[in-house]
PLY file of the C-alpha trace (Angstrom):
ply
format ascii 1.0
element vertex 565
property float x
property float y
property float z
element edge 564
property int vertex1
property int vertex2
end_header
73.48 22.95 10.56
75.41 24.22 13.18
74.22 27.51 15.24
75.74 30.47 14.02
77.27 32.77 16.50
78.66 36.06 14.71
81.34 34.97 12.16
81.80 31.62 13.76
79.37 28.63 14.30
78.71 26.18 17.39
78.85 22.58 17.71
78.67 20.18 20.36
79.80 17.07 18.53
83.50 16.29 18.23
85.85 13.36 17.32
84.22 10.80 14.98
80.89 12.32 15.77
81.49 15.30 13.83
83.28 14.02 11.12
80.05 11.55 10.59
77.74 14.54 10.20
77.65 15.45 6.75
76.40 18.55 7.58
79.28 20.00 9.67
82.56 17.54 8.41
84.86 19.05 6.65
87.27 16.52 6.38
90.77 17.50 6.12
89.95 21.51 5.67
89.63 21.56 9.53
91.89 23.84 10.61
94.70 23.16 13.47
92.62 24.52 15.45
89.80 23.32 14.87
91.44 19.77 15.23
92.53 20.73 18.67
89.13 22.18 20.30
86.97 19.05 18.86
89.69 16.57 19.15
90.39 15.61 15.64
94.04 14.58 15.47
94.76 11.72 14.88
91.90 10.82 13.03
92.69 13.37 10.05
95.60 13.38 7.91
98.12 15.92 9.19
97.71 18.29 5.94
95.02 21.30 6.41
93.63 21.43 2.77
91.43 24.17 1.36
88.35 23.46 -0.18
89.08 24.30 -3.82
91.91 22.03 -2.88
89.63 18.95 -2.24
87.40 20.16 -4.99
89.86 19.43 -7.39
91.01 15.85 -5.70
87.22 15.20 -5.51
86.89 16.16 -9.49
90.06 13.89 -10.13
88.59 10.58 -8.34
85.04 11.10 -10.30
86.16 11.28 -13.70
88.15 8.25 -12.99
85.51 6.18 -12.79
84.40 4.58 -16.25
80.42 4.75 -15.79
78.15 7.15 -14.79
76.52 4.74 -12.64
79.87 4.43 -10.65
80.00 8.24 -11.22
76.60 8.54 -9.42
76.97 6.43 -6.48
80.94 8.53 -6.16
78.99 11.78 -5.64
75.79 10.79 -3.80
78.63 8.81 -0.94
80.22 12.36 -1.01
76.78 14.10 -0.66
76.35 11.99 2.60
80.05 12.58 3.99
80.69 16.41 3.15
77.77 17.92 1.75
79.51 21.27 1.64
82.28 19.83 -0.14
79.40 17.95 -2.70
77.82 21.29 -3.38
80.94 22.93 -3.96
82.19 19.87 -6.70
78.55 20.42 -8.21
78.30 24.11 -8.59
81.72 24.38 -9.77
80.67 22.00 -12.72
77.15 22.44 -12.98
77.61 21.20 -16.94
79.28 18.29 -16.78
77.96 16.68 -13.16
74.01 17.63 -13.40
73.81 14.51 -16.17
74.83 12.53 -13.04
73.53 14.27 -9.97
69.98 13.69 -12.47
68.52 13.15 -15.67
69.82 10.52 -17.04
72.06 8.91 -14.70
69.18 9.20 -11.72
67.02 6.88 -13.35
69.32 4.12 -13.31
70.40 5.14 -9.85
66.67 4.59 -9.14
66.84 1.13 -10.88
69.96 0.23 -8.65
68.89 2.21 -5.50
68.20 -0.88 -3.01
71.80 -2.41 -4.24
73.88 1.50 -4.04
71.89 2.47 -0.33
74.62 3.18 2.00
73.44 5.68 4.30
69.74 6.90 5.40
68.98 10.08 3.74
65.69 11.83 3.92
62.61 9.92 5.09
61.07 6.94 4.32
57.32 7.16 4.63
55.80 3.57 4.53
51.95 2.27 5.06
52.47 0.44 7.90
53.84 3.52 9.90
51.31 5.58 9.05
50.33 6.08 12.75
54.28 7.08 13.48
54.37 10.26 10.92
53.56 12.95 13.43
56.36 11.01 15.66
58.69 11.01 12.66
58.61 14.12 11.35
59.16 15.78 14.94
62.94 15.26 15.40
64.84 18.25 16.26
67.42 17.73 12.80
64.27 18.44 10.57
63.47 21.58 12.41
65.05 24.11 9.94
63.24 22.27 7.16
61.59 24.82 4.10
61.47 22.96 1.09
60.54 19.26 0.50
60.12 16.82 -2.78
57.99 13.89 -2.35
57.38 10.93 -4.65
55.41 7.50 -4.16
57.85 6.15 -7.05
55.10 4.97 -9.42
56.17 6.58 -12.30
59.95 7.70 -12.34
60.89 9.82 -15.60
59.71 7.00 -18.45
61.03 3.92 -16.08
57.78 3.16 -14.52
57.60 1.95 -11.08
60.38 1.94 -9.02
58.96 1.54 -5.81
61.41 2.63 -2.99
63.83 2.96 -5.45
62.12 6.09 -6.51
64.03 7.93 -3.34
67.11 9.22 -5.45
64.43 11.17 -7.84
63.48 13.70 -4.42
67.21 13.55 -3.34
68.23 14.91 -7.08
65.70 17.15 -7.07
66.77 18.66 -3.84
70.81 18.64 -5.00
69.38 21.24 -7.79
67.51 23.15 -5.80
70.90 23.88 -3.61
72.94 23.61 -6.44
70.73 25.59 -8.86
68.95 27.45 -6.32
70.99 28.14 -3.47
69.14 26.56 -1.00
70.85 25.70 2.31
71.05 21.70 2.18
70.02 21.82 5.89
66.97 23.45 5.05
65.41 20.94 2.17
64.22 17.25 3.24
63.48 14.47 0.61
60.79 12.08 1.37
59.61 8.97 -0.50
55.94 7.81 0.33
56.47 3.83 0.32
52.72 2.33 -0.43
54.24 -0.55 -1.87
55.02 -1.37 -5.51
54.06 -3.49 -8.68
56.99 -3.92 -9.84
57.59 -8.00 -9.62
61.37 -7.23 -10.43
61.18 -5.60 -6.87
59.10 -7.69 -4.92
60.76 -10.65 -6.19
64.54 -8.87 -5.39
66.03 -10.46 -1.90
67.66 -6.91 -1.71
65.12 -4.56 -1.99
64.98 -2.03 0.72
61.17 -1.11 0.45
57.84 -2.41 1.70
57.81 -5.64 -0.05
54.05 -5.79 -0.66
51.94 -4.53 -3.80
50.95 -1.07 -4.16
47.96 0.25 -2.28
45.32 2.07 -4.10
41.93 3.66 -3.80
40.90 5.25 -0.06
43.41 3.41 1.83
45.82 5.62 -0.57
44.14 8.85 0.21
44.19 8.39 3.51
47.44 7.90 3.77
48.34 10.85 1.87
46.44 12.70 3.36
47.98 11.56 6.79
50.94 13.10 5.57
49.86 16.08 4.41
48.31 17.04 7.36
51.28 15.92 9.35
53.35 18.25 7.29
51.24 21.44 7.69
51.35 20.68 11.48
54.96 20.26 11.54
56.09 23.29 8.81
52.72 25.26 8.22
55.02 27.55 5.56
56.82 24.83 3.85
57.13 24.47 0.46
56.17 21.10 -0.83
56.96 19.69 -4.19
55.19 16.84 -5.72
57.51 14.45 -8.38
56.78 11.59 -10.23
53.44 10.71 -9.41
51.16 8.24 -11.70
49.09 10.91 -14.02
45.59 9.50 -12.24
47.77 10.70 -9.25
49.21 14.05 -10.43
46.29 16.29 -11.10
44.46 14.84 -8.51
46.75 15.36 -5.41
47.71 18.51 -6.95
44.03 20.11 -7.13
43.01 18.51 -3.48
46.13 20.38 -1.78
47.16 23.57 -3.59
45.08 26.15 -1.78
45.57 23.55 2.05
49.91 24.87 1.66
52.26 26.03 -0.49
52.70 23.64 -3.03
53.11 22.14 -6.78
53.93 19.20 -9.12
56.93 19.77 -10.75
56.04 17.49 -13.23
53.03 18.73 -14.37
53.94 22.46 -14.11
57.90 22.80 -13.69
57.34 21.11 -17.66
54.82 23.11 -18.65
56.90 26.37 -17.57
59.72 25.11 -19.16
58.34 24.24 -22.34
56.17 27.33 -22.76
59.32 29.62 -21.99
61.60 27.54 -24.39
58.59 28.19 -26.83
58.28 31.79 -26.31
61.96 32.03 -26.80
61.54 29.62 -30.44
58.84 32.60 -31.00
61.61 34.95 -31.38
63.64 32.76 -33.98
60.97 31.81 -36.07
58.55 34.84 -36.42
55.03 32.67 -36.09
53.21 35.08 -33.56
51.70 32.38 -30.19
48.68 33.33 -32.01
49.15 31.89 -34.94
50.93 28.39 -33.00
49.23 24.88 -33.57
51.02 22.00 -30.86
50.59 19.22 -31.45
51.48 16.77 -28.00
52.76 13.28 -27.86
51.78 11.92 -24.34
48.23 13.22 -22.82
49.11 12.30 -19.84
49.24 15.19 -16.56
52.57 16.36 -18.18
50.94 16.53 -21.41
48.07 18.52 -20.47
49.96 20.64 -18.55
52.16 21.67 -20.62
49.17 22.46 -23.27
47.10 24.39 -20.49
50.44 26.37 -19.52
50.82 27.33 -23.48
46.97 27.91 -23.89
47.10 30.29 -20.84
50.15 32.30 -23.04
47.91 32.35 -26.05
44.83 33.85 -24.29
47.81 36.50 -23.08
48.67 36.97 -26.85
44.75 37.90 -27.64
43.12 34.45 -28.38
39.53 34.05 -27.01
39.53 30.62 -24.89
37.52 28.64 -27.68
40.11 30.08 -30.35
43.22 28.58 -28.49
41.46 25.50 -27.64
41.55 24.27 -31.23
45.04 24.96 -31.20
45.98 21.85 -29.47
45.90 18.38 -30.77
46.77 15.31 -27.81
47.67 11.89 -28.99
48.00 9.08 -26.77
48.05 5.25 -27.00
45.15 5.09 -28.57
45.17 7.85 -30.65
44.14 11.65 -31.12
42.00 12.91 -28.16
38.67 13.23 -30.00
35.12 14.76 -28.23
33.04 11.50 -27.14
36.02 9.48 -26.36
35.27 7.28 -23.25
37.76 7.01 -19.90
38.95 10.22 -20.71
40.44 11.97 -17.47
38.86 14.84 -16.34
42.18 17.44 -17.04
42.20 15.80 -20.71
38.72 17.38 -21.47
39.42 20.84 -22.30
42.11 19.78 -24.93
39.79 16.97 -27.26
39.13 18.14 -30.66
35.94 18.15 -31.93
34.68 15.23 -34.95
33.76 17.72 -36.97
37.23 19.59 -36.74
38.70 16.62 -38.59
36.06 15.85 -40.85
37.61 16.38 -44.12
40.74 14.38 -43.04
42.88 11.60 -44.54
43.88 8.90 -41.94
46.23 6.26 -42.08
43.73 3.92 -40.12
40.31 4.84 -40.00
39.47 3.74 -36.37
42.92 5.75 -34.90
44.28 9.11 -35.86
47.96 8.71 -35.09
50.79 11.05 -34.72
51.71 11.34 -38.31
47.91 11.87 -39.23
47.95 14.63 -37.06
50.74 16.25 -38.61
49.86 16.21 -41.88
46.15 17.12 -41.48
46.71 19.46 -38.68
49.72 20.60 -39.85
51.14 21.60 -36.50
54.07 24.31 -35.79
55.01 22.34 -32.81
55.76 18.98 -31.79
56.30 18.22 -28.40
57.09 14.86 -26.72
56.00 13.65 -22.96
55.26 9.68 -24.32
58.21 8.19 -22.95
58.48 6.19 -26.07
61.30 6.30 -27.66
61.74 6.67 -31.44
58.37 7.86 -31.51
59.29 11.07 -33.65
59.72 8.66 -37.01
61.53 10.04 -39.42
58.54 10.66 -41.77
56.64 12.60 -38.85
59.76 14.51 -38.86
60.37 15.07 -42.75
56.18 16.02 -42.55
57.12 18.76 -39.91
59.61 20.18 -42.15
57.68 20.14 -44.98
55.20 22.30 -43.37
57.19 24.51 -41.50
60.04 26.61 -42.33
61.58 26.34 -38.77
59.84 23.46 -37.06
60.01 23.73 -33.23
60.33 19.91 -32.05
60.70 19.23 -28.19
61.11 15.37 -27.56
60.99 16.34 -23.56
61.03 12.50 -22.03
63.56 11.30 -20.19
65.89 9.29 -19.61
67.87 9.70 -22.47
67.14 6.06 -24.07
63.10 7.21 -23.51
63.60 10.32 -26.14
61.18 10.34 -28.86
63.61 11.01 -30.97
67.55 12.14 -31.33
68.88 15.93 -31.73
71.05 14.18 -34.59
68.15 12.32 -36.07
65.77 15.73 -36.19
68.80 17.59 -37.47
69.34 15.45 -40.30
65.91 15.08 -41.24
64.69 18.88 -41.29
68.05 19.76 -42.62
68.86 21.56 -40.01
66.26 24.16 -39.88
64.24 22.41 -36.91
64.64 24.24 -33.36
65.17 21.68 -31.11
64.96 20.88 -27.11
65.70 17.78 -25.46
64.80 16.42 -22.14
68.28 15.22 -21.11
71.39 15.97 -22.17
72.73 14.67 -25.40
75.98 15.48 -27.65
76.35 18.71 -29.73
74.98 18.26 -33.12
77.05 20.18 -35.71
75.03 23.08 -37.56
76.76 25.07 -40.19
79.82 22.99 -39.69
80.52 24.16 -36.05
79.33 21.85 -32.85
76.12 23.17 -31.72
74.93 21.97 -28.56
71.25 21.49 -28.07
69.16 23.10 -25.57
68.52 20.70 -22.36
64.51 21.76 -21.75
65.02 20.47 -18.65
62.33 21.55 -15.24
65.95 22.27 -13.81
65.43 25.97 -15.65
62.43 26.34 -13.74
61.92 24.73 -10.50
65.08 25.35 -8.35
63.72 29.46 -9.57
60.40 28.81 -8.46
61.21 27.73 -4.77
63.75 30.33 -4.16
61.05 33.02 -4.92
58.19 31.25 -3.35
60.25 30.78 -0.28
61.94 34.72 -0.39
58.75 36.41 0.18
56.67 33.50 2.12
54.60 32.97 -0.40
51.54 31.45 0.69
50.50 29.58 -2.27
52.45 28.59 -5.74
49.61 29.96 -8.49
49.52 29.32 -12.26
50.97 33.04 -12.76
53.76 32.27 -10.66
54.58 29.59 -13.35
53.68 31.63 -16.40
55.59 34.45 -14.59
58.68 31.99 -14.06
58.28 30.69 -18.27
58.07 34.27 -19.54
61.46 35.29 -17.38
63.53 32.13 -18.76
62.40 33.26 -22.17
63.67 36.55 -21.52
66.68 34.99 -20.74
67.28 33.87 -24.26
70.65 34.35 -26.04
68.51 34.06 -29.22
66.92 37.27 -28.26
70.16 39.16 -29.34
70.93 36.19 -32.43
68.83 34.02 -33.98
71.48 31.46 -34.52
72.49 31.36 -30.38
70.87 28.86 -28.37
67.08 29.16 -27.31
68.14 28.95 -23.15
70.95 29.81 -21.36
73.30 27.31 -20.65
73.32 25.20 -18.18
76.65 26.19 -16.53
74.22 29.82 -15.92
71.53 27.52 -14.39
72.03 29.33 -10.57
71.99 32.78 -12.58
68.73 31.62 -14.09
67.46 30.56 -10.74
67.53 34.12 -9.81
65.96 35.74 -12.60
63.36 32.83 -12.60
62.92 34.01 -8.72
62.42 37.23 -8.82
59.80 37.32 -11.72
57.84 34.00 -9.37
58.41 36.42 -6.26
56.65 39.97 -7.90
54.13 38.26 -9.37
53.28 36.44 -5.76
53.73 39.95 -4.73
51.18 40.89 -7.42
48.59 38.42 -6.30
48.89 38.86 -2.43
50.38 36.00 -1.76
53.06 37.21 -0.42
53.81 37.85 3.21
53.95 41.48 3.63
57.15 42.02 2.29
57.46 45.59 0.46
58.36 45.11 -3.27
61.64 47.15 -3.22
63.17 44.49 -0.76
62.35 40.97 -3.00
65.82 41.66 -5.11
67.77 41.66 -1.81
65.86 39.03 0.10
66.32 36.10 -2.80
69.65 36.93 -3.13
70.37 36.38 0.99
68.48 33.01 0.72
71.05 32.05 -2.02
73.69 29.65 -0.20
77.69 29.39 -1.69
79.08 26.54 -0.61
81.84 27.15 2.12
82.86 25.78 5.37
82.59 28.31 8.35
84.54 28.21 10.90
83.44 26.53 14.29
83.72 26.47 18.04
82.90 24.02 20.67
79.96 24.66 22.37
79.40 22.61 26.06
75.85 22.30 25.21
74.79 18.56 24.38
0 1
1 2
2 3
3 4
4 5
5 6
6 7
7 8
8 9
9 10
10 11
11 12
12 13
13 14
14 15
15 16
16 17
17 18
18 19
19 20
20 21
21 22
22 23
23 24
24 25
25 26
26 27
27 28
28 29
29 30
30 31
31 32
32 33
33 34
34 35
35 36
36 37
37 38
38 39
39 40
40 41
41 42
42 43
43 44
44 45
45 46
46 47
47 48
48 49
49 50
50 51
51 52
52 53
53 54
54 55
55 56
56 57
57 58
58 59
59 60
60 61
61 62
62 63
63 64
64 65
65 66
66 67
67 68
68 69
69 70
70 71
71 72
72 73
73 74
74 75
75 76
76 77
77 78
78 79
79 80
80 81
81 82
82 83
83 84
84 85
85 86
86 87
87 88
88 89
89 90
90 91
91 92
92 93
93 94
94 95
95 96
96 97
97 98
98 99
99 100
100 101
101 102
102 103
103 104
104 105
105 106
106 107
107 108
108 109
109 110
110 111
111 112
112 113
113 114
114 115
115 116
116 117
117 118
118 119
119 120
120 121
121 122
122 123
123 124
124 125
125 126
126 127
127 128
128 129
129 130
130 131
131 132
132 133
133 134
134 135
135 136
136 137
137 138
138 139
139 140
140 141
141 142
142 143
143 144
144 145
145 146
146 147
147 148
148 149
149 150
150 151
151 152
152 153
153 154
154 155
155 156
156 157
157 158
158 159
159 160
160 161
161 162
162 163
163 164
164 165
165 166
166 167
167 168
168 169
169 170
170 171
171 172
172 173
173 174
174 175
175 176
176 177
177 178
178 179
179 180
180 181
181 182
182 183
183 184
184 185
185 186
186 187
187 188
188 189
189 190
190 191
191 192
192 193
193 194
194 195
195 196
196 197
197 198
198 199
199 200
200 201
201 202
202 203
203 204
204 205
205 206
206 207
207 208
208 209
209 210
210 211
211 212
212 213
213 214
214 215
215 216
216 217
217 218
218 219
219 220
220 221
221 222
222 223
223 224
224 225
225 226
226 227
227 228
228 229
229 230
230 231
231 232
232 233
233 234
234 235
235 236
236 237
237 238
238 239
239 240
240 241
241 242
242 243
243 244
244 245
245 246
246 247
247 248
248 249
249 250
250 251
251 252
252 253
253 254
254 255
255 256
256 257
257 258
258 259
259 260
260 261
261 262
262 263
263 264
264 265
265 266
266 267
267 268
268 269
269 270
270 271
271 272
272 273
273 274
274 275
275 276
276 277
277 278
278 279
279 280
280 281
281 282
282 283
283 284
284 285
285 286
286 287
287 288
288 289
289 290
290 291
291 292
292 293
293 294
294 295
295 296
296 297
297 298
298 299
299 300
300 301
301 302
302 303
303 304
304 305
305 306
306 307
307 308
308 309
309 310
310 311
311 312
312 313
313 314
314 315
315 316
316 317
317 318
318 319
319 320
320 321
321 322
322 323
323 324
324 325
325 326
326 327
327 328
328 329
329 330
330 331
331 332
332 333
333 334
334 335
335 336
336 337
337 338
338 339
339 340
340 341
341 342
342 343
343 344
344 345
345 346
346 347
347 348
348 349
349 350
350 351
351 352
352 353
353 354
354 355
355 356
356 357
357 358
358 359
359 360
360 361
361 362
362 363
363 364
364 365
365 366
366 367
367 368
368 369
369 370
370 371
371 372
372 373
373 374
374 375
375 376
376 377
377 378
378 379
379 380
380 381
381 382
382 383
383 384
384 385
385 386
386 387
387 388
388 389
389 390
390 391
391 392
392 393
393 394
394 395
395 396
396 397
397 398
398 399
399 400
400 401
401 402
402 403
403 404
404 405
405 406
406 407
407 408
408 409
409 410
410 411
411 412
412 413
413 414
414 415
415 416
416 417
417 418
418 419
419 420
420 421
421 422
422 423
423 424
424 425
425 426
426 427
427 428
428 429
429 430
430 431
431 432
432 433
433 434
434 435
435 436
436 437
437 438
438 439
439 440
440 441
441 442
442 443
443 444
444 445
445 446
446 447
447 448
448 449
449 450
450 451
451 452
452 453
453 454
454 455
455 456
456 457
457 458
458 459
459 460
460 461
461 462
462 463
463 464
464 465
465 466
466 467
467 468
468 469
469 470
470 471
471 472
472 473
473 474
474 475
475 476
476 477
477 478
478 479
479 480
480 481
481 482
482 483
483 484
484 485
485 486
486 487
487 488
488 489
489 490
490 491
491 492
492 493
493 494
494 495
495 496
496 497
497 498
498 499
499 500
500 501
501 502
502 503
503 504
504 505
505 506
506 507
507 508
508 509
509 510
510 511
511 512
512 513
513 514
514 515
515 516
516 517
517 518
518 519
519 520
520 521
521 522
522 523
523 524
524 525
525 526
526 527
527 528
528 529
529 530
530 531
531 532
532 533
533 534
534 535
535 536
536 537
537 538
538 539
539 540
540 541
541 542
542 543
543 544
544 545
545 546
546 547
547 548
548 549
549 550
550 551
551 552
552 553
553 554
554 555
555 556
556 557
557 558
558 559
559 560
560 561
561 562
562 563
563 564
């Protein structure tokens, strides 16, 4: 980022230099003057475009393209050539490019990553330069650094291990939270943690770009992570550090060790549980069952899983439940079944959700020695069905037809993604509940039609919460990210809700309003900081104004040539 000087900005680099930092190039928008003081003619084409001119030529040359694999590696070359000119494409089309920027398309950019790498972006963390971190992190381009998402790529969206593939998941991340929330690029740094993988489609691939050796586990692990951790604080003690797609024994655990050490989270185990509970709240308004009166019922017990039930337990407490009241609210199936009191290897964040033996006493299983999904239903007769399995199809059409049958409006989220890891389809759930179910979907997927009209269903999607989350947390300094930051963050995107004002409207916003949401997400995360004293001294009447200067537009400035090296 170059140093701002007044209404101008200073650079040292000129010729092909400059034009190879995506950071500063603005290809042919540089100005004739510009092209004289940093020696650029010749090497540009002789016509001084604007940028919603090359926005447009940009948008022309993607949709060209016949897959959104091609689609993906188009934008992320553009993201390392013009990154102004990239953020300017995306926010412009939030609707139609966030599909390929992320979920879906990322996941098969992660599957392809080692074959589509092109230029270094970000860091790559491995085991055997674990000594070299401190020496890594120090160089002078990171120095404006704020925000950071970090994976180990063990378990990318429902794909599994992806090893150093699992890069584009903190580089997508970090395109929303610019995109979304208006953070400078220059100020956000994706990092992938490379402690091998065990995925033999990897280690046996000539081509793969990672540490070709098997995963490490157990205290070499920790230390390692820890390594980094500490590395980070040193380097940015107020950064704000994201955790994504970590293994669920992972999650929880690195997630409890280091959220009071620096300002931190796991996106996947609380970005979905804010986003579910607000899409909830908002199905609240549309169906008249009080969160009191709400049984869930959660496919996937994994960190996500629990999450998102402790989020939704935390709102019923809110609502007037007594802890032991909303704990029976909740019924957690995984591979082997419901969670039931006395089950053994249970992990320690899947304890407060089991259901006691003699809670399902009197019921009528398919199998005796398993209670599946559509036991569950029909004995526990659930007003909410949520998905975080990663299987797909596993919303059958008679667990479906049993949700309707119970419910007037059944609220069914299948949340995993990619799209071809759904539980089930927006079409499928529409036809089977005849159309009364309220749906939201993980990824995008086509309008369904509802009372003869195209309807198009609601993308519960972490992008309506986290890019809101880190805008706030970073306006005010927050010191720490707490669970009322997130609960404040699901109750604002529910108060966003178009079905507030009609019942028929969507449950969120859409998604071309996702930087609008960021903002309201931000401020509500930011007061309630406030609130809790988390915040660095910075007077309540001046949050509105300071999230709103941390919100970047994309647009090129206008430089001069500075002597300094």
């Amino acid at each position: 980022m170059p140093e701002s000087t007044g209404d101008f900005a200073t650079t040292a680099l000129s010729g092909y230099e400059l034009l190879a930092d995506p950071q500063l190039n603005k290809g042919t928008a540089f100005s004739e003057a510009e092209r004289e003081a940093f020696d650029l003619h010749g090497l540009l084409p002789p016509n001084v475009a604007t940028l919603d001119e090359q926005v447009s030529r940009r948008l022309q040359a993607l949709r060209g393209y016949e897959t959104d694999l091609e689609r993906y590696a188009f934008l992320r070359e553009l993201q390392d050539t013009n990154e102004t000119l990239f953020y300017a494409l995306l926010v412009a089309n939030l609707e139609e490019l966030l599909p390929i920027v992320y979920t879906p398309t990322v996941g098969e950019g992660c599957q392809h990553f080692s074959r589509l790498f092109r230029k270094p972006r970000g860091l790559f963390l491995s085991i055997p330069h674990k000594n070299r971190i401190d020496r890594i992190l120090a160089q002078p381009r990171f120095d404006k650094v704020e925000a950071i998402v970090v994976t180990d790529g063990e378990r990318i969206l429902g794909l599994g291990d992806q090893g150093a593939g699992g890069m584009g998941i903190p580089i997508g991340k970090l395109a929303l939270y610019t995109g979304c929330g208006g953070l400078h690029p220059a100020t956000t740094l994706p990092i992938l943690l490379d402690v091998g993988t065990d995925n033999p489609d990897c280690l046996a691939d000539p081509l793969y770009i990672g540490w070709r050796n098997e995963r490490i586990r157990g205290q070499e692990y920790d230390d390692f992570i820890e390594a980094f951790v500490a590395a980070v604080v040193k380097r940015w003690p107020n950064v704000l550090l994201q955790w994504e797609d970590f293994a669920k024994n992972n999650a929880t655990r690195m997630l409890e060790r280091y959220r009071d050490r620096l300002c931190t989270f796991n996106d996947d185990v609380q970005g979905t549980a804010a986003v579910a509970t607000g899409t909830l709240l908002a199905a609240i308004n549309v169906t008249g069952v009080p969160l009191t009166e709400q049984r869930v019922a959660v496919l996937g017990a994994g960190s996500a899983g629990c999450g998102i039930a402790g989020l939704i337990r935390a709102a019923m407490r809110d609502a007037g439940l007594s802890e032991s009241e909303a704990a029976t609210r909740f019924f957690m199936v995984d591979r082997d079944g419901l969670l039931l009191e006395g089950t053994s290897g249970l992990a320690s964040f899947q304890l407060p959700f089991v259901q006691k033996k003699q809670a399902i006493a009197g019921w009528t299983a398919t199998h005796p020695d398993k209670i599946g999904l559509l036991d569950v239903v029909r004995n526990a007769r659930p007003t909410v069905l949520i998905g975080v399995s990663g299987q797909a199809g596993a919303f059958s059409e008679p667990i479906v037809r049993a949700m309707a049958e119970i419910n007037q409006r059944p609220v069914i989220f299948p949340l995993s993604n990619p799209t071809s890891r759904a539980e089930a389809t927006p079409a499928d759930i529409e036809a089977w509940t005849e159309g009364r179910a309220l749906i939201g979907v993980g990824s995008p997927f086509p309008p369904i039609t509802r009372d003869g009209a195209r309807f198009k269903v609601d993308q519960t999607n972490n992008s309506y919460i986290f890019p809101g989350v880190g805008l706030g947390a970073l306006a005010v300094g927050a010191r720490r990210v707490s669970d009322g930051m997130f609960m404040a963050a699901a109750k604002a995107l529910a108060s966003s809700s178009p079905a507030r004002d009609n019942p028929k409207h969507n449950l969120l916003p859409p998604v071309s309003a996702l930087r609008d949401v960021a903002v309201t997400v931000a401020l509500a995360v930011a007061i309630q900081a406030h609130k809790e004293g988390l915040a660095k001294d910075v007077p309540i009447d001046e949050i509105e104004q300071r999230i709103h200067a941390k919100v970047w537009t994309p647009g090129y400035a206008q430089y001069r040539r500075s002597d300094r090296p």
